[in-house]
C-alpha positions in Angstrom: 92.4 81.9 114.8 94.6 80.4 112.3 97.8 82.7 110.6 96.4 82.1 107.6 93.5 84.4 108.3 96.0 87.4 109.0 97.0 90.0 106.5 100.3 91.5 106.8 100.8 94.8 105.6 103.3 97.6 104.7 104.1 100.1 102.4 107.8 101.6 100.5 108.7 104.7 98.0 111.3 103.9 95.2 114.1 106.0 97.5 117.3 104.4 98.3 117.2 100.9 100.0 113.6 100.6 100.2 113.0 98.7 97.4 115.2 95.9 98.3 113.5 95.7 101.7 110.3 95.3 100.4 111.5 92.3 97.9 113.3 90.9 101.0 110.0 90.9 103.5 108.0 89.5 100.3 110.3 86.7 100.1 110.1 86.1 103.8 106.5 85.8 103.5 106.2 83.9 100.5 108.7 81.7 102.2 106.4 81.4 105.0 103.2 80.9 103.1 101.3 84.1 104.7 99.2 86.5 103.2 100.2 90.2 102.4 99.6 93.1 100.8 102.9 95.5 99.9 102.2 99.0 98.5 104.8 101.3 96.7 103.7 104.3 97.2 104.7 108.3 95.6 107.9 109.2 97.9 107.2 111.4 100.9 108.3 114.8 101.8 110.0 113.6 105.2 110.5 110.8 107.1 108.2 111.8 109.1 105.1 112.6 106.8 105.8 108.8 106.2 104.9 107.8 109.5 101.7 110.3 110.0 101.1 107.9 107.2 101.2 104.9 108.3 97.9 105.2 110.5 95.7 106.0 108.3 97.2 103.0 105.8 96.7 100.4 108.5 93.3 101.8 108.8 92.2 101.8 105.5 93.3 97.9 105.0 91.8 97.0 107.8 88.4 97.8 106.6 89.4 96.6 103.4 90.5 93.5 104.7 87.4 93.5 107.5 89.7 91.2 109.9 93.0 91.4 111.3 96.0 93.2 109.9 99.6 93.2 111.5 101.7 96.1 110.2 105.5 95.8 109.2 108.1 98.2 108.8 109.5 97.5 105.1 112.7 96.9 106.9 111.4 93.8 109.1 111.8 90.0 107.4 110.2 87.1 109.0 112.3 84.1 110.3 109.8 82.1 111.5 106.1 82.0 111.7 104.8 84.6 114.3 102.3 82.2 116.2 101.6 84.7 118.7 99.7 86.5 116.3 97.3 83.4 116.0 95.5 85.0 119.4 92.5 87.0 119.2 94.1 89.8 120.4 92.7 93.6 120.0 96.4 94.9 119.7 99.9 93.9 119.9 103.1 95.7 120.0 106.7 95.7 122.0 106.3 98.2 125.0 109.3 99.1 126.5 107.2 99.3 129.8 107.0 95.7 129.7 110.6 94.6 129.1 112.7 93.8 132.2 115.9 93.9 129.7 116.2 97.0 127.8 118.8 99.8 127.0 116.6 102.7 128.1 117.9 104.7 130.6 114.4 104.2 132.7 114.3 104.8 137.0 110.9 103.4 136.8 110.8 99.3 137.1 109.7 97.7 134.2 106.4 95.5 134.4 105.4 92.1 131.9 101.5 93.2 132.8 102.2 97.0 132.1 99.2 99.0 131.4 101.1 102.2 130.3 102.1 101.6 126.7 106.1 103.1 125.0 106.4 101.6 122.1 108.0 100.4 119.4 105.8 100.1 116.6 108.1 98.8 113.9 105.5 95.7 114.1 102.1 95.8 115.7 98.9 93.6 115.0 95.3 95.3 114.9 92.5 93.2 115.6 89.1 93.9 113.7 87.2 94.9 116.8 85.3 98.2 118.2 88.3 98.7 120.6 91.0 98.2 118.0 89.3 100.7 115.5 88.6 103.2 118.2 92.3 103.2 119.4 93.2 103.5 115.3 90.8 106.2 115.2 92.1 108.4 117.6 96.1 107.6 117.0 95.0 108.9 113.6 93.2 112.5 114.8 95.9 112.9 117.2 98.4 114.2 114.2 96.0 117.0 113.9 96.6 118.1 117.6 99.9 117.5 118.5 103.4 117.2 117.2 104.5 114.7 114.9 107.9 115.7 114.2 109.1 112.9 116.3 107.3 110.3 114.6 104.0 108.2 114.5 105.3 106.0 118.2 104.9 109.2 120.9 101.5 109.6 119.7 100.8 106.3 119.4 101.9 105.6 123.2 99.9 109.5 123.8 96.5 108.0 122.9 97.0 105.0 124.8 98.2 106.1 127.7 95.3 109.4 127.8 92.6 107.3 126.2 93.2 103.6 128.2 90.9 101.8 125.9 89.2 98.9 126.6 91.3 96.4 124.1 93.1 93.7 125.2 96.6 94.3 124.5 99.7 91.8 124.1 103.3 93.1 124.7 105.4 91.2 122.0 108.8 90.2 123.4 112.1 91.2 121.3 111.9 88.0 119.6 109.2 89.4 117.2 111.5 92.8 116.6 115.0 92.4 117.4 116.8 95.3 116.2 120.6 94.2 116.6 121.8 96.9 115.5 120.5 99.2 118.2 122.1 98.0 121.7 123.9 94.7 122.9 120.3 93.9 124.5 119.0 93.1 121.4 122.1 91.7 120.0 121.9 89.5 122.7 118.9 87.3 121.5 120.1 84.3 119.7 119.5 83.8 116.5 117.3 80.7 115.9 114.5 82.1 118.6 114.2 85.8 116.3 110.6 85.9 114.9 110.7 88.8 113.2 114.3 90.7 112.5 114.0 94.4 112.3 117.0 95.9 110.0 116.4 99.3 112.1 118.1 102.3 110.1 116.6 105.4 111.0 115.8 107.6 108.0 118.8 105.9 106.6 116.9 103.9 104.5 115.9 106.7 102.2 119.4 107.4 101.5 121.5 104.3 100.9 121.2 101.3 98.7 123.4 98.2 100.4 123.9 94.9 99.3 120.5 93.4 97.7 119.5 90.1 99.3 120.4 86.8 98.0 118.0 85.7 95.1 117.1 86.4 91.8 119.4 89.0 89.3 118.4 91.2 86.2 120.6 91.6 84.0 122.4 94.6 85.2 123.2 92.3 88.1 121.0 93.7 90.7 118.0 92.4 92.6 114.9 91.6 90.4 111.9 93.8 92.2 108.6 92.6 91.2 105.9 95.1 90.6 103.8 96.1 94.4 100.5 96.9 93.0 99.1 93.4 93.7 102.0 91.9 95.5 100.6 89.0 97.3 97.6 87.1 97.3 95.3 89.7 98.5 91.8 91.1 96.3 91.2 95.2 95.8 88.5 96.2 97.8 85.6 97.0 94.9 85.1 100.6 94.0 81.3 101.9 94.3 79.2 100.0 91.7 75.2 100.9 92.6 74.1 103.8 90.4 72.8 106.4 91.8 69.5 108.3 91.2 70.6 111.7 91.1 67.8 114.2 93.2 65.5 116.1 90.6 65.3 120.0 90.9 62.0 118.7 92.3 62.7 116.3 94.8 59.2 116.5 97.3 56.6 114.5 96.6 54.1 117.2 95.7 56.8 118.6 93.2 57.1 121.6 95.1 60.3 123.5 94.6 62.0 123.6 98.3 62.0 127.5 98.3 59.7 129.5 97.8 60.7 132.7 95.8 62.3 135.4 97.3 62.4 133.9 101.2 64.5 133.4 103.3 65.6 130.3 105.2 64.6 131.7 108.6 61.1 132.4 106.8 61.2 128.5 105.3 62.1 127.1 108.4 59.0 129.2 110.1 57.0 127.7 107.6 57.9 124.5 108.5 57.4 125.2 112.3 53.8 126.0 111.6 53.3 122.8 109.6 53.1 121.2 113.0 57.1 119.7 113.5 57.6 119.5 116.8 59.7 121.0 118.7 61.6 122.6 116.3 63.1 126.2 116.1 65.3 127.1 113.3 68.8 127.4 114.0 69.4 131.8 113.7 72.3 133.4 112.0 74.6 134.7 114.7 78.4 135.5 114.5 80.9 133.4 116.1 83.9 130.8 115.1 83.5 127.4 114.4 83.9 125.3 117.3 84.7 121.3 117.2 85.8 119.6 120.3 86.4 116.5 118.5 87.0 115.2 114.6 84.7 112.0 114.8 83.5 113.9 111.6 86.5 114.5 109.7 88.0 110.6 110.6 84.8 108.8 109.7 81.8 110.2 107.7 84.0 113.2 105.7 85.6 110.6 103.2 83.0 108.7 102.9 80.3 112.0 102.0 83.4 113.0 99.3 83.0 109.8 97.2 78.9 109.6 97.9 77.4 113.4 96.9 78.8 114.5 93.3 77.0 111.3 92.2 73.7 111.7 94.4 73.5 115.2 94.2 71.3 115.6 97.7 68.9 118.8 98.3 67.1 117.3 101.1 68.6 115.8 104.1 68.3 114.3 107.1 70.2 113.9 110.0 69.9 111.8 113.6 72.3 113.3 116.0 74.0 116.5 115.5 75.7 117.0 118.3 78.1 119.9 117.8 77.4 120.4 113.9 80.6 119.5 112.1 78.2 117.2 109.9 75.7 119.8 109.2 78.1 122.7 108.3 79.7 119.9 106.2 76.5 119.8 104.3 75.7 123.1 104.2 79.4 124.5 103.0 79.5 121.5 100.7 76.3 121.0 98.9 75.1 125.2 99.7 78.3 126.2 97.2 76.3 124.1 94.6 72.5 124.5 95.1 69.3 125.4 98.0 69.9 122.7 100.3 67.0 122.0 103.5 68.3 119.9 106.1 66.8 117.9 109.3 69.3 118.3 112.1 67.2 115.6 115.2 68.7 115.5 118.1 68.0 115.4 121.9 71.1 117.1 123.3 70.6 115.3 126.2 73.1 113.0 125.3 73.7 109.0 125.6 75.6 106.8 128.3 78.8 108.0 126.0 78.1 111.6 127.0 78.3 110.7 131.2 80.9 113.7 132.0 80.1 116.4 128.6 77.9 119.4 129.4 75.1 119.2 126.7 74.3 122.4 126.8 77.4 124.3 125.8 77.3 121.1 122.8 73.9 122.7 121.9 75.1 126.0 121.8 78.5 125.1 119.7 75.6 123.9 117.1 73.7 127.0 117.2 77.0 129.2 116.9 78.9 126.7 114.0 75.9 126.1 111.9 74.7 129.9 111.9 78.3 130.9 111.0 78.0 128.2 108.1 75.0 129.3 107.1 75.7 133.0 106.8 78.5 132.2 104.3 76.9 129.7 102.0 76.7 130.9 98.4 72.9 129.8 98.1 69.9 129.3 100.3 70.3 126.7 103.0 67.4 126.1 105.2 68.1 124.3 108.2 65.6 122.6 110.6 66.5 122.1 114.5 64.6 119.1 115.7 64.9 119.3 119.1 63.6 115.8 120.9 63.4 112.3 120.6 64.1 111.2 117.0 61.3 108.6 117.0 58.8 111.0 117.5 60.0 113.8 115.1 60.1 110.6 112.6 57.3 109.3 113.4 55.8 113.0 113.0 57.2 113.5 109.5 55.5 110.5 108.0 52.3 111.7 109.1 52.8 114.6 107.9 53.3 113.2 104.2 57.4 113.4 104.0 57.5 109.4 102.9 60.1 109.4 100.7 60.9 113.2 100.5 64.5 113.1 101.4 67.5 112.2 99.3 70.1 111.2 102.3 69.6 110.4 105.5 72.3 109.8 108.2 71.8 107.9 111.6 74.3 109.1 114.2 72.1 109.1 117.3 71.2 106.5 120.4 73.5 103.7 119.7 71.1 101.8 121.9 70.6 98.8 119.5 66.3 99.0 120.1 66.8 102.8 119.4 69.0 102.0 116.2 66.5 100.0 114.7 63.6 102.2 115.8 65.5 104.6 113.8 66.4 102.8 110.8 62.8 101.3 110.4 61.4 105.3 109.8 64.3 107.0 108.8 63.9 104.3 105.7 60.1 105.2 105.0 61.4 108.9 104.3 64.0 107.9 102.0 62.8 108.2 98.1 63.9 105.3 96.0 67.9 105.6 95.0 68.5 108.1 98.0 71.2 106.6 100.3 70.9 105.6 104.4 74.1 105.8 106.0 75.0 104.4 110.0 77.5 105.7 112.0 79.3 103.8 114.8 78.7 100.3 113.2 81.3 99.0 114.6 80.6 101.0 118.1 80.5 98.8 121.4 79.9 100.6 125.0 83.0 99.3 127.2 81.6 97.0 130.0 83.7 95.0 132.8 81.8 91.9 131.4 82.6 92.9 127.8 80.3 93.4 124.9 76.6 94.0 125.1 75.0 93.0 121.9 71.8 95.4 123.1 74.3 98.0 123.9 75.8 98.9 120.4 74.8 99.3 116.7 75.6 97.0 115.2 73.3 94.0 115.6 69.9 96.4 114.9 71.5 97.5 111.4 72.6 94.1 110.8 68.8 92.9 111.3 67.4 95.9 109.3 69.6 95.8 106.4 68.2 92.0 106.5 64.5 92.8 107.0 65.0 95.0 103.8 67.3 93.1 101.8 65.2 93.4 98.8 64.6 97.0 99.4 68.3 98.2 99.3 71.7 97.4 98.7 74.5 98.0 100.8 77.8 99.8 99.5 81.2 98.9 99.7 82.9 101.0 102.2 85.1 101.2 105.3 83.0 98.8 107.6 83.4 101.5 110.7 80.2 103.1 109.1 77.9 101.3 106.4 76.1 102.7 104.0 73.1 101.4 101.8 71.0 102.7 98.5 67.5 102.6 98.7 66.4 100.3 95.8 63.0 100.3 96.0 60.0 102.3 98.6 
């Protein structure tokens, strides 16, 4: 991997000094001939709501840039050109852990091949790779869980050290961020061998405006900032073009409105059940509080849904893999505020090779409780559908039964089995009407191995050969890569 290929990123407010760092690390990397992309963003309520930032930042460019990223503090300025970066590493960062010759008051021993990560994340490089984004992923749900007072670093070193994720991880030495001004250890490494200088300040930054670096003056006499919106060479990511077909009030194939007057959606769901679906039961309204063991939800699909529905305007959806409900109660407090909504929730509950040590049953159940309690407060009729068994059979089921076409979105969140994926995709696709939308989760998914990746094992190359099979059937959006999803453009 060439340099070249690597985007660095970072982001400032127009508080105190940060300006002038920002001109001074896009002269160092002008200087150096790399590419960037430097944001000013609105200023912050705390130094710390910056870094709960920072994740999610880094996450979004990476998709954007759909290869690797190194993030930079605003205060860091390149010396030299940071060849260790050229590796094809999942993730880089200094770990204390790893230094031999630090001014941390540590008992422990440090270790060069340390597998426990405290760091210092002023610089850090993230690969575009399944391990990488999963890491990302969960650095970024653990603000919602724990305290972030401190910083984004403790959590940072938290989910590595809880999580220990396949990636393979490089330990930069202090040469790629000396911070001089923090002990006489760092002050100790000479000059022409720094990489990458860090002008450590904490919070200080946001409250004092030094000298401005050498370079060009405006007239007032201080440093000439140029503007950050498209600082460096780097291309905005597209917004959504495809236009959408919004559902009609009558969106099954018979016409057929999706209620009937005056029932209920226990009563539609019964209907449904002696159609012939099976198995199915319709999920009952019972009391109880929402319960979500995870927020695979809210960090993936939930941004993604906000930009998709006011413009498709769904009222018949369907869904492979439900697991504990957080999509479907999504849908149902979302679209049911709006309109009747049916929904399709297939899944097993049995679980795949990802769900080894989670007891399946009490995921079942959090379903039953979290969509009944959605339900139950939903301003309109929601009717939804529990498919309980293997979801090429309840698709396979629904064709014959003269569904082709009938739904508006369909999401595919189940096996990640690439033969099931496919399976999946191939009839989830016949029920999809023309200008409905097919979204994937996990694209980017791979099942850790000793041996590494297993192209079989993981999503990724079945959606890549559908979307291929049915390129002139569909068009694929622009969005975060860690999902993908596509409009159908014609049956």
């Amino acid at each position: 991997m060439n340099s070249q290929e690597i985007l660095y990123i970072s982001f400032f407010t127009s508080e105190g000094h940060y300006p002038v760092l920002a001109e001074r690390l896009r002269r160092s990397l002008d200087r150096l001939d790399l590419r960037y992309d430097i944001e000013q963003r609105a200023p912050f309520a705390s130094w710390a709501e910056g870094c709960r930032f920072k994740s999610s930042f880094i996450l979004a460019k990476l998709l954007q840039r759909r290869g690797p990223v190194v993030w930079l503090d605003i205060d860091t300025e390149l010396m030299q050109r940071p060849v260790l970066f050229d590796d094809t590493h999942d993730f880089a960062i200094y770990n204390w852990k790893a230094d031999t010759h630090h001014h941390l008051d540590r008992s422990d021993t440090a270790d060069p091949a340390a597998r426990e990560l405290v760091c210092s994340g002023g610089v850090q490089k993230w690969g575009y790779t399944a391990p990488a984004m999963e890491l990302l992923m969960r650095w970024i749900s653990s603000f919602d869980a724990h305290d972030w007072s401190r910083g984004d670093d403790p959590l940072l070193d938290r989910v590595f050290n809880t999580f220990l994720p396949p990636v393979q991880s490089l330990w930069l030495p202090k040469t790629y961020n000396r911070m001089a001004g923090l002990s006489h250890h760092w002050a100790e490494v000479a000059d022409a061998e720094v990489v990458i200088e860090h002008h450590y300040t904490r919070g200080g930054h946001r409250r004092h405006t030094p000298e401005a670096p050498t370079g060009q003056t405006t007239a007032s006499g201080g440093p000439e900032i140029s503007q950050p919106a498209s600082a460096g060479p780097a291309s905005a990511v597209p917004s959504l073009q495809p236009e959408y077909i919004p559902a009609s009030p009558k969106s099954h194939p018979d016409g057929a409105a999706p209620f009937a007057a005056g029932s209920s959606p226990e009563e539609a769901g019964r209907a449904k059940l002696a159609e012939g679906i099976v198995p199915v039961c319709v999920t009952d309204q019972r009391d109880g509080g929402v319960e979500f063991t995870n927020s695979w939800f809210q960090t993936t699909a939930r941004r993604n849904w906000e930009q998709i529905f006011p413009r498709l305007q769904p009222t018949r959806i369907l869904e492979i893999g439900s697991y504990e409900g957080a999509s479907t109660c999504y849908l149902i407090e979302t679209l049911g505020r709006q309109r009747a909504v049916e929904i399709y929730s297939i899944d097993t509950w049995a679980g795949g090779v990802e769900h080894e040590n989670i007891d399946m049953g009490a995921v079942e159940s959090r379903f039953d409780r979290n969509v009944a309690r959605a339900m139950s407060a939903s301003a309109h009729p929601v009717e939804v559908v529990k498919c309980r068994g293997r979801s090429d059979l309840i698709l396979a089921q629904l064709i014959a039964q003269g569904e082709v076409g009938a739904f508006d979105f369909i999401y595919v969140d189940g096996s990640h089995q690439a033969p099931d994926v496919l399976c999946d995709a191939v009839l989830a696709f016949r029920l999809l009407r023309t200008g409905g939308i097919i979204g994937f989760d996990d694209y980017l998914w791979s099942e850790p191995l000793p041996y590494g990746s297993d192209p079989v094992r993981c999503p990724k190359p079945a959606i890549d050969a559908f979307t291929t099979l049915h390129c002139r059937q569909l068009q694929v959006l622009p969005m975060p890569l860690y999902q993908l999803y596509a409009v159908k453009t014609a049956q």
